[in-house]
BAFI-3210 file (N, C-alpha, C; in Angstrom, 3 decimals, decimal comma, padded with zeros to 6 digits):
// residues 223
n [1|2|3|4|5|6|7|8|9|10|11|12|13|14|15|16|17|18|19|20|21|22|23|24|25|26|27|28|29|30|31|32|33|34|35|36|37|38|39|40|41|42|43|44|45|46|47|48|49|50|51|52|53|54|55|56|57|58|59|60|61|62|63|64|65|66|67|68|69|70|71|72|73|74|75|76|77|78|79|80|81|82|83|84|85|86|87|88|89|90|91|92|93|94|95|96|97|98|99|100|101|102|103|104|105|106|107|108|109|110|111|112|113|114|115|116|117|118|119|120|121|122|123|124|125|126|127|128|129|130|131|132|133|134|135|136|137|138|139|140|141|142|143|144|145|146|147|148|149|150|151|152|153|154|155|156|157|158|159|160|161|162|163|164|165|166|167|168|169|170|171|172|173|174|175|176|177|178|179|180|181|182|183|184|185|186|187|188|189|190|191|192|193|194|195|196|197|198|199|200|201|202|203|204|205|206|207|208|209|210|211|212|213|214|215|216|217|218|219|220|221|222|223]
n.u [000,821|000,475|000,308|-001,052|-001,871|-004,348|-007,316|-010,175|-012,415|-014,900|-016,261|-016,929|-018,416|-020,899|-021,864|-024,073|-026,465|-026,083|-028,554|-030,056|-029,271|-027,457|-029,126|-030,642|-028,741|-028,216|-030,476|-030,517|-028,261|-029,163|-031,550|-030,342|-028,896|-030,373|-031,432|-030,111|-030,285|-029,753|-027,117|-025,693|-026,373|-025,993|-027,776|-027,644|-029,015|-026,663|-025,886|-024,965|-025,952|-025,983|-025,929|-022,417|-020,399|-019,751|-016,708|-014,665|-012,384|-009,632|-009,343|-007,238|-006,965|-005,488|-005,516|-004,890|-005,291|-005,571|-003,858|-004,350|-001,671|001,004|003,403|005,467|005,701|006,030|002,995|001,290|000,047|-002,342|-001,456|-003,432|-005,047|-008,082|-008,335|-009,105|-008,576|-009,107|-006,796|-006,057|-009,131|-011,025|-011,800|-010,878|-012,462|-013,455|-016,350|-018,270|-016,335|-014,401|-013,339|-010,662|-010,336|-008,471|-007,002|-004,754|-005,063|-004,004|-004,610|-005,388|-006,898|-009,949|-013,041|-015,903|-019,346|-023,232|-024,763|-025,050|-024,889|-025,495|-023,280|-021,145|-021,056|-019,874|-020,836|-022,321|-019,991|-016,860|-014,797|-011,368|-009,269|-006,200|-005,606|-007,550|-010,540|-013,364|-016,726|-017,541|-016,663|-015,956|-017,254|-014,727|-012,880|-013,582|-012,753|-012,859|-015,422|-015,535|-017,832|-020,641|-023,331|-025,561|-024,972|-025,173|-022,765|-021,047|-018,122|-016,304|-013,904|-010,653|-008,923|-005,768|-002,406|-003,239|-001,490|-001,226|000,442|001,897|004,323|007,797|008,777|006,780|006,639|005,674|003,433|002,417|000,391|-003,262|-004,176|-006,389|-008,382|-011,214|-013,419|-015,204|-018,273|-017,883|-020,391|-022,399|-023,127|-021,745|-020,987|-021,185|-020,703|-021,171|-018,954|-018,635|-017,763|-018,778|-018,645|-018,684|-015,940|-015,019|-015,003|-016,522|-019,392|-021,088|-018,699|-019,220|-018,339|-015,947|-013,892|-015,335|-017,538|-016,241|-015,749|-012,654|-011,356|-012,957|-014,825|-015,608|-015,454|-016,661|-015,589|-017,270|-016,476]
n.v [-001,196|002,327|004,003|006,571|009,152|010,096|011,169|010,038|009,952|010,701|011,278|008,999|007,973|009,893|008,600|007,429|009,261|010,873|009,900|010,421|012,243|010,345|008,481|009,828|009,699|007,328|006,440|007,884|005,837|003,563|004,166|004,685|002,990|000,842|001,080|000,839|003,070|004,982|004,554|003,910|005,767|008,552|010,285|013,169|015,940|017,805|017,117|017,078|017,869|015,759|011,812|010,792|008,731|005,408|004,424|002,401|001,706|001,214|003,349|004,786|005,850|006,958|007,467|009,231|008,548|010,588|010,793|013,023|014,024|015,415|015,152|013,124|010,852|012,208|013,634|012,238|013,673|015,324|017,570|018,987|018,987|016,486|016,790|014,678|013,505|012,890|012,578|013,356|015,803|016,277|014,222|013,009|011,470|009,396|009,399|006,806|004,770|002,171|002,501|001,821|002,432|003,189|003,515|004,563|004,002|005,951|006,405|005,242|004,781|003,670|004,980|004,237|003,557|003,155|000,348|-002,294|-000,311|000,729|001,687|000,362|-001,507|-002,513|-001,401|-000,728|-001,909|-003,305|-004,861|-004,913|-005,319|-004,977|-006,567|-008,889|-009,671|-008,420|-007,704|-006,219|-004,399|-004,670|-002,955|-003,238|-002,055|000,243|003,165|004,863|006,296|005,795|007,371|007,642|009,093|009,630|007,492|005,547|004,646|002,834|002,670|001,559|002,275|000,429|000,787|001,800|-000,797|-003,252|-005,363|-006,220|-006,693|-003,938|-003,587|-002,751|000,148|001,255|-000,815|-002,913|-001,613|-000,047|001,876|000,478|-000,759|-000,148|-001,216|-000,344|-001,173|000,123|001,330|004,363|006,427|007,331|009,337|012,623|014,519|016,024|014,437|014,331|012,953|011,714|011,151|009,051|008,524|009,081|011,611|013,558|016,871|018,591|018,480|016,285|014,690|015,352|017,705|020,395|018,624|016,589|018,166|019,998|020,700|019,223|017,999|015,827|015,308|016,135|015,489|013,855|013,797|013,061|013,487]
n.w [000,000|-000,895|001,571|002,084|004,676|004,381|006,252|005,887|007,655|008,072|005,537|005,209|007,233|006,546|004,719|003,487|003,748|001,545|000,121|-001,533|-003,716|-004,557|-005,499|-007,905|-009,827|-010,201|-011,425|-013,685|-014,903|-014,978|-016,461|-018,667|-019,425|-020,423|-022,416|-025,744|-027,628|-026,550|-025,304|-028,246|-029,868|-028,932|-028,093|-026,462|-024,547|-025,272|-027,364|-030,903|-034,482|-037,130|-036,611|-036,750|-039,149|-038,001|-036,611|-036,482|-036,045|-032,793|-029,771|-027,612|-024,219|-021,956|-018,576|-015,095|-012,047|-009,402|-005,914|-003,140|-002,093|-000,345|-001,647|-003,935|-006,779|-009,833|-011,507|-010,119|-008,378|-006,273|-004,910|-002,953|-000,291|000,223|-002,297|-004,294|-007,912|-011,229|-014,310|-017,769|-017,451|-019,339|-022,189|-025,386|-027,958|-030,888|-032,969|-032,328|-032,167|-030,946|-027,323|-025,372|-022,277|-020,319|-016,702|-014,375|-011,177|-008,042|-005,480|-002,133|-000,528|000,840|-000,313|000,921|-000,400|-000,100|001,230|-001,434|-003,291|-006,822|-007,999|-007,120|-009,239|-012,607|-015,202|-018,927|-020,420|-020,319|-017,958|-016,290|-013,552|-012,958|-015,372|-014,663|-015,346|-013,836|-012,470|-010,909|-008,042|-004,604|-001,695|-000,011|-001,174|-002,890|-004,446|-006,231|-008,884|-012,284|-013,758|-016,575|-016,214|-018,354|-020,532|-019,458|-018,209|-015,855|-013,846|-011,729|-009,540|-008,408|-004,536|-005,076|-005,121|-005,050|-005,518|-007,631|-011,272|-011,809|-013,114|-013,192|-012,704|-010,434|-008,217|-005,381|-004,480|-006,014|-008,170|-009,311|-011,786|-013,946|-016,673|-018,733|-021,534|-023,905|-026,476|-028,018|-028,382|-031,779|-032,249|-032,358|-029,555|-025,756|-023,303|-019,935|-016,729|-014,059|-010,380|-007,960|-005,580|-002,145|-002,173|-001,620|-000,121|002,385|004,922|003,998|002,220|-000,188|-001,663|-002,797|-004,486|-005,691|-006,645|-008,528|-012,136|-013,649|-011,769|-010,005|-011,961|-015,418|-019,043|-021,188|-024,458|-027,162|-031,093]
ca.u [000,000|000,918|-000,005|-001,158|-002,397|-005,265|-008,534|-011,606|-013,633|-016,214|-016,791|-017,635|-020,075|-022,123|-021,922|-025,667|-027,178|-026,371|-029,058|-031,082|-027,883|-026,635|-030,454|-030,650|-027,470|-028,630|-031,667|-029,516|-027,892|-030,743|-032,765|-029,442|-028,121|-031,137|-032,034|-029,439|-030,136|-028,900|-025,392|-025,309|-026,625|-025,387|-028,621|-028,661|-029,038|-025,375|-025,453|-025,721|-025,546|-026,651|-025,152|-021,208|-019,874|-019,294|-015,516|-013,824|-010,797|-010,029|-008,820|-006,505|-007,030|-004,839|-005,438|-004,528|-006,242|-004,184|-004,405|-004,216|-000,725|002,006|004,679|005,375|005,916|005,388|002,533|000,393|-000,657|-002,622|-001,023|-004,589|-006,064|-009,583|-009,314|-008,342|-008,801|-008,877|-006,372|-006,961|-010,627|-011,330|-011,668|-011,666|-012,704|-014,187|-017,835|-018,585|-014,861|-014,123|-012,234|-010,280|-009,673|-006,959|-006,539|-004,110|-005,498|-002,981|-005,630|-005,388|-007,920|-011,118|-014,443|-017,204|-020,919|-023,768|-024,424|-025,713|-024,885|-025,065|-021,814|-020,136|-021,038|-019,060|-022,221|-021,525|-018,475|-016,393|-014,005|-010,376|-008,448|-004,614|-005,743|-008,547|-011,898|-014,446|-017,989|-017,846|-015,970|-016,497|-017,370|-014,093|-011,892|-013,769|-011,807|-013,681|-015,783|-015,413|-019,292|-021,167|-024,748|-026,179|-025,076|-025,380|-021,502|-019,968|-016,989|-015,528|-012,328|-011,086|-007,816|-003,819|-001,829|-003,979|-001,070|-001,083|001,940|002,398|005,966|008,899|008,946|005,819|006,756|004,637|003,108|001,872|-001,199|-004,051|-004,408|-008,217|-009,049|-012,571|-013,598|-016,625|-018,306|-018,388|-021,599|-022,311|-023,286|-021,071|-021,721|-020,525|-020,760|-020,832|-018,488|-018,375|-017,103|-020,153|-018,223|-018,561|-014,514|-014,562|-014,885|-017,585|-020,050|-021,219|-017,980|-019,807|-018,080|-014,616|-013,473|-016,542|-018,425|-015,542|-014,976|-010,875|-011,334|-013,523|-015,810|-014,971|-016,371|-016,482|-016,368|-017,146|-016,367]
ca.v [000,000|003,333|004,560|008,761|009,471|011,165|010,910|010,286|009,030|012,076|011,112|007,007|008,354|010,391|007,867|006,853|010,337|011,791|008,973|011,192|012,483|008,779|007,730|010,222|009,310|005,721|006,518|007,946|004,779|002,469|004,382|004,749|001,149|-000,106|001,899|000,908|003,657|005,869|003,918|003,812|007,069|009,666|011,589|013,774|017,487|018,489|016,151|018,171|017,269|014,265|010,838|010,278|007,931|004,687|004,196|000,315|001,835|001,108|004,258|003,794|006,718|007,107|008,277|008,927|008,493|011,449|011,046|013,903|014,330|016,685|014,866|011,560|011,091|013,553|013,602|011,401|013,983|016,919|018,494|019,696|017,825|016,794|016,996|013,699|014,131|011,892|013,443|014,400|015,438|016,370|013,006|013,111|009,903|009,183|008,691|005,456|003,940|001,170|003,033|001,277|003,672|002,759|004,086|003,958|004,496|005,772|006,906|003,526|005,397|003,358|005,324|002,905|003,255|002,967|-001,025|-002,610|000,655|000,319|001,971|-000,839|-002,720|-002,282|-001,202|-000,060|-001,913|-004,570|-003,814|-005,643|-004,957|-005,499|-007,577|-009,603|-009,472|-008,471|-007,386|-005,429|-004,033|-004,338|-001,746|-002,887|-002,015|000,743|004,056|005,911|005,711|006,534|007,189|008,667|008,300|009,418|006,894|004,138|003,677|003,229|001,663|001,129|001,810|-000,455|001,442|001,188|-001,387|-004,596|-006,352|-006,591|-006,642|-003,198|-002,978|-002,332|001,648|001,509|-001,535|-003,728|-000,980|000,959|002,110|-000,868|-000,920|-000,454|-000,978|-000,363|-000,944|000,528|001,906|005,465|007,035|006,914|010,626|013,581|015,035|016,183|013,889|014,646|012,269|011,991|010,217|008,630|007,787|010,729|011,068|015,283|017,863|019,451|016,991|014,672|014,290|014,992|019,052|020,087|017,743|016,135|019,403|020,812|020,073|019,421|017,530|014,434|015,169|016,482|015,652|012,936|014,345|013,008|014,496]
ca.w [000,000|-000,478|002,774|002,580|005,650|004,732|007,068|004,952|008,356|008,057|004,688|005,199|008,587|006,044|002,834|003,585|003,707|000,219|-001,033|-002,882|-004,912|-005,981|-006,383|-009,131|-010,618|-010,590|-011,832|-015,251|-015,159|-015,049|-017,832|-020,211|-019,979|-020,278|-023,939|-026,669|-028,444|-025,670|-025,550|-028,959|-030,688|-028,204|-027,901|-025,074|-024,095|-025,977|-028,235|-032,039|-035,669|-037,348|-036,304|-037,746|-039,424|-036,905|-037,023|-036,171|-034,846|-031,204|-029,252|-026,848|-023,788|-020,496|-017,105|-013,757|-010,430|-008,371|-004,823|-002,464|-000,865|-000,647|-002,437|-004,868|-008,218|-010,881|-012,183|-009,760|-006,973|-006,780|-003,604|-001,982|000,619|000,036|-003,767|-005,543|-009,081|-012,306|-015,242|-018,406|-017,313|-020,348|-022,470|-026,526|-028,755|-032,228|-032,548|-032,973|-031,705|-029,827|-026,500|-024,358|-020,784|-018,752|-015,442|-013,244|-009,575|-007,053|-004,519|-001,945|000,608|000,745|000,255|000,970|-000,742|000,749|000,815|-002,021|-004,366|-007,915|-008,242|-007,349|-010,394|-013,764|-016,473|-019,744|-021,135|-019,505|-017,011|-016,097|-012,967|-012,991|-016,151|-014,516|-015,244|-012,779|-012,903|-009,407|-006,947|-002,937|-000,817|001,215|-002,020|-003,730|-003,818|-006,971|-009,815|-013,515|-014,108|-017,057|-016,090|-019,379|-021,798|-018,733|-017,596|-014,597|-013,893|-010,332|-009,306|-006,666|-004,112|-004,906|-003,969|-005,011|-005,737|-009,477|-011,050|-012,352|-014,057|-011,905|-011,812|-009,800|-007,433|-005,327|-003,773|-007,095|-008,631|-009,607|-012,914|-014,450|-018,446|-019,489|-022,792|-024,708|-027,787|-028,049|-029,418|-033,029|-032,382|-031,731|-028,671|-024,811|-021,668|-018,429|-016,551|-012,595|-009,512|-007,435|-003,966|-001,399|-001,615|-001,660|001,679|003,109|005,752|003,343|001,157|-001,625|-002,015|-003,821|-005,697|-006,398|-007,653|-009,779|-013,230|-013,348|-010,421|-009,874|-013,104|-016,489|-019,986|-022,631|-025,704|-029,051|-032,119]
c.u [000,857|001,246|000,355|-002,174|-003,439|-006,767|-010,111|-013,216|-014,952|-017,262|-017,385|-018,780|-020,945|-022,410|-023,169|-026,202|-027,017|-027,190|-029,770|-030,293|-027,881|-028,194|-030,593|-029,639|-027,759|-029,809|-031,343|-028,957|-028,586|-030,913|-031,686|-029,237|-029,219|-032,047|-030,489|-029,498|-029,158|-027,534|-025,201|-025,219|-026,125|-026,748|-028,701|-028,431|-027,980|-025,162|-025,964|-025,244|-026,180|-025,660|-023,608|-021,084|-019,323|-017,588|-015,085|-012,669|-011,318|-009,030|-008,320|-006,694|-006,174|-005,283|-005,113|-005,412|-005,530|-005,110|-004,322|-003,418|-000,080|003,396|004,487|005,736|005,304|004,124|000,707|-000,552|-001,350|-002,081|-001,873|-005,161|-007,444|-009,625|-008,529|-008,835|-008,460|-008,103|-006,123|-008,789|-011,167|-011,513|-011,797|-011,336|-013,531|-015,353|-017,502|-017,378|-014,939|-013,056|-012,287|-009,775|-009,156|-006,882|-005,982|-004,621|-004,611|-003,567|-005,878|-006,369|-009,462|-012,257|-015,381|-018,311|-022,027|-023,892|-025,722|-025,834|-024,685|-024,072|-020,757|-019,980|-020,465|-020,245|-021,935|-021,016|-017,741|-014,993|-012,440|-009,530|-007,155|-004,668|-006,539|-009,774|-012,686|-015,172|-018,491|-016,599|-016,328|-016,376|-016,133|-012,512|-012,302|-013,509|-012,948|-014,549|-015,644|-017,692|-019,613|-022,674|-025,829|-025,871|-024,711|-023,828|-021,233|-018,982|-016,030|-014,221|-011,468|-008,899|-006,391|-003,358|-002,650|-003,118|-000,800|000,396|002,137|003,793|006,718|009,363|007,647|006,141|005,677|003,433|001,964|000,494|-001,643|-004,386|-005,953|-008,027|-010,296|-012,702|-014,849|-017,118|-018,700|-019,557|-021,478|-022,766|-022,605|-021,491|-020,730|-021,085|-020,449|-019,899|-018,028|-018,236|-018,489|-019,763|-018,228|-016,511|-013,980|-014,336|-016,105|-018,191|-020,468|-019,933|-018,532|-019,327|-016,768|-014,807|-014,500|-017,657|-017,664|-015,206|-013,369|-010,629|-011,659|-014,908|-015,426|-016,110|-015,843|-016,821|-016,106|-017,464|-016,302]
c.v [001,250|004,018|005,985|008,324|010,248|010,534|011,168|009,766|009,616|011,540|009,753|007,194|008,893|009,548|007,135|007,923|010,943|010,446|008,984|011,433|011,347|008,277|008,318|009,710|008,201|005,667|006,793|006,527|003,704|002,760|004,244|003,585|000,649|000,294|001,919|002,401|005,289|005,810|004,809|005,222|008,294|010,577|012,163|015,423|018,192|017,912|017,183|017,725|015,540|013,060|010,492|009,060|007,054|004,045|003,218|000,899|001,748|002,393|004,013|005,495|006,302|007,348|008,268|009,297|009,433|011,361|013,013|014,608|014,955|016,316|013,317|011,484|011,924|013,198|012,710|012,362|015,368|017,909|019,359|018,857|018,165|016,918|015,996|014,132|012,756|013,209|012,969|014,086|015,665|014,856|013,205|011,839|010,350|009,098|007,019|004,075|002,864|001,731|002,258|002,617|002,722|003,435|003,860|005,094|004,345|005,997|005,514|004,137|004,812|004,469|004,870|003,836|002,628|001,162|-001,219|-001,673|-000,002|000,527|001,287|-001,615|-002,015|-002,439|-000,270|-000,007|-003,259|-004,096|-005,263|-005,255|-005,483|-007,104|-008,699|-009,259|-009,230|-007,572|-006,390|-005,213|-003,743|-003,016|-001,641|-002,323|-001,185|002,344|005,297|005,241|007,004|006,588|008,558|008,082|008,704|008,634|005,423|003,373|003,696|002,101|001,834|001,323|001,685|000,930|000,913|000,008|-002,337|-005,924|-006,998|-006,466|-005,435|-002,376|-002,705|-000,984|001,992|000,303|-001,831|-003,035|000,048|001,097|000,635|000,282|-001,243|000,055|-000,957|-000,181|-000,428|000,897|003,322|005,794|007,392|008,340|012,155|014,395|015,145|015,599|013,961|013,280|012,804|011,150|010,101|008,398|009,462|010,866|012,920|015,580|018,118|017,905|015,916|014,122|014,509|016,689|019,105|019,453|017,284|016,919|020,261|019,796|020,227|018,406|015,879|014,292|015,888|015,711|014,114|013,534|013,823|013,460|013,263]
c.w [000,000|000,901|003,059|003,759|005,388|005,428|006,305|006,371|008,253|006,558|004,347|006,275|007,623|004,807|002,891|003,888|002,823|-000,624|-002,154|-004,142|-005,645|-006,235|-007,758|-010,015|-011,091|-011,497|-013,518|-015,859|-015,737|-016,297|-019,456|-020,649|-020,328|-021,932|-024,903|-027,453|-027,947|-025,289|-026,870|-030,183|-029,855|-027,960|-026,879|-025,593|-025,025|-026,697|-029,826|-033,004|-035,888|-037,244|-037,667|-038,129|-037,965|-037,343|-036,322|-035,769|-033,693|-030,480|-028,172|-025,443|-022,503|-019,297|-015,800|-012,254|-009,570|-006,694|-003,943|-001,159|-001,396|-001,336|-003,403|-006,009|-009,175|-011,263|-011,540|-008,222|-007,199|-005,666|-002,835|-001,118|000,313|-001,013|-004,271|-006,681|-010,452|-013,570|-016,572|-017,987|-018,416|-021,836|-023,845|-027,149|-030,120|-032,065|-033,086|-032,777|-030,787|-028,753|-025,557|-023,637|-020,152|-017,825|-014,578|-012,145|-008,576|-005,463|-003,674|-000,693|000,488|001,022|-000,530|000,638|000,363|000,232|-000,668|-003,197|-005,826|-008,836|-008,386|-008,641|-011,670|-014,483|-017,475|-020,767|-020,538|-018,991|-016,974|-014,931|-012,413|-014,247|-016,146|-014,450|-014,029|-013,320|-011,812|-008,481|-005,711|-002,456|000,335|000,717|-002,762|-003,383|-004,865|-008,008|-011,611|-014,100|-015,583|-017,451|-017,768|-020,750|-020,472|-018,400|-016,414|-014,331|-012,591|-010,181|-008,246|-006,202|-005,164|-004,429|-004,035|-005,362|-007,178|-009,927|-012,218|-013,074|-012,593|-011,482|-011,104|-008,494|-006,739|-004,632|-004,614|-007,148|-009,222|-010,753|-014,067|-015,782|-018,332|-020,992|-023,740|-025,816|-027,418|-028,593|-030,886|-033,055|-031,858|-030,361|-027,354|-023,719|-020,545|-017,415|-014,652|-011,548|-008,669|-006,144|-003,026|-000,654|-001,721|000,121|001,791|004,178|005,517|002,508|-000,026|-002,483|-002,357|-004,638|-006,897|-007,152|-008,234|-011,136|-012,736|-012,822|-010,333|-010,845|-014,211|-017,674|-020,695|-024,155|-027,006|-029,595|-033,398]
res [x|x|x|x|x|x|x|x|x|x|x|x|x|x|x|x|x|x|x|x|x|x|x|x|x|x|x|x|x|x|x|x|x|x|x|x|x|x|x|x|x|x|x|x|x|x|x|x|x|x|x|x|x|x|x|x|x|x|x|x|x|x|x|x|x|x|x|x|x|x|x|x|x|x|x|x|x|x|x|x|x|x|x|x|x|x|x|x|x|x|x|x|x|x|x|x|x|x|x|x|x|x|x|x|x|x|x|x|x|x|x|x|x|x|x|x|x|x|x|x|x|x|x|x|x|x|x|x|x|x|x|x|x|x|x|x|x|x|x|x|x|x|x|x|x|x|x|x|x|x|x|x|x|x|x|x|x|x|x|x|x|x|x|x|x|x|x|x|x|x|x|x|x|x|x|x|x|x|x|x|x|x|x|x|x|x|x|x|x|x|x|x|x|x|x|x|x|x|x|x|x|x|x|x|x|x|x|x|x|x|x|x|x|x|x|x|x|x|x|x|x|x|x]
***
């Protein structure tokens, strides 16, 4: 494990009182996954122009899980307490692509869901962590989530430090390793993309991080 000291206990005492918040969220989830045409055509709210060309390339995208300490390797921290952050938030893909997301998650700070959340579950796409399949992630291993409730994804992403065998400049201690794979929308358009675990500041955890773009939400955008 890494082991940052940071104190999320405030934010696991209130993670069963923002239920209204993740009900809605779920409620996106539910209605998108559950309507192909909403995967597949991109229609929402920002979505403009008539459906592109569906393109068979597979896009290959990066990212990083930054935790929230004052030192570490380049590139992996945001140096604020209270604001982890996923980077680039900004996300761009093809319409119609096959994108594989990679993320490496350095963030090894469990914050637990309420039980039985549907956050936990990988919907969407199909998920791999440190190269093994799974369909879910526990509430005693789930640190963030990659969610974008209007085209029905979410994708779990379990702490640091699971033991995978991430290459040798990260050692046994490194970031866990999450692919998701999916089809982009066959329609140009901008997605809202946001973290579902109360892992910000304020009394519920659910402030900072979690209500700035930059931060712990950002965009999907196909073009």
């Amino acid at each position: 494990m890494i082991g940052i000291g940071r104190d999320r206990a405030a934010a696991t005492r209130c993670a069963a009182r923002w239920t209204a918040q993740a009900a809605l969220i779920a409620t996106a989830l539910v209605l998108a996954g559950c309507s192909a045409s909403a995967r597949l055509s991109g229609a929402t709210a920002d979505s403009g122009g008539a459906p592109a060309a569906v393109h068979a390339k597979t896009e290959a995208v990066q990212l990083i899980g930054k935790i929230d300490a004052d030192m570490g390797a380049m590139g992996t921290f945001t140096g604020k307490a209270g604001w982890p952050a996923v980077a680039p938030a900004d996300i761009h893909v093809r319409a119609g692509a096959t994108v594989v997301l990679t993320i490496r998650e350095y963030d090894d700070m469990v914050t637990p869901l309420a039980d039985n959340s549907p956050f936990l579950q990988v919907m969407g796409g199909t998920e791999t962590v440190n190269g093994k399949r799974v369909t879910s992630v526990s509430n005693q291993q789930i640190a963030h989530t990659f969610t974008v409730p209007s085209l029905g994804i979410n994708v779990p992403l379990p702490i640091a430090g699971m033991g995978g065998s991430m290459g040798s400049m990260d050692g046994p201690g490194g970031p866990t390793m999450v692919r998701f794979t999916f089809h982009a929308p066959a329609t140009p358009g901008t997605y809202l993309w946001l973290c579902a675990t109360p892992c910000g500041t304020g009394s519920y955890g659910i402030s900072g991080a979690m209500a700035m773009n930059g931060w712990m939400r950002g965009h999907l955008i196909v073009s």
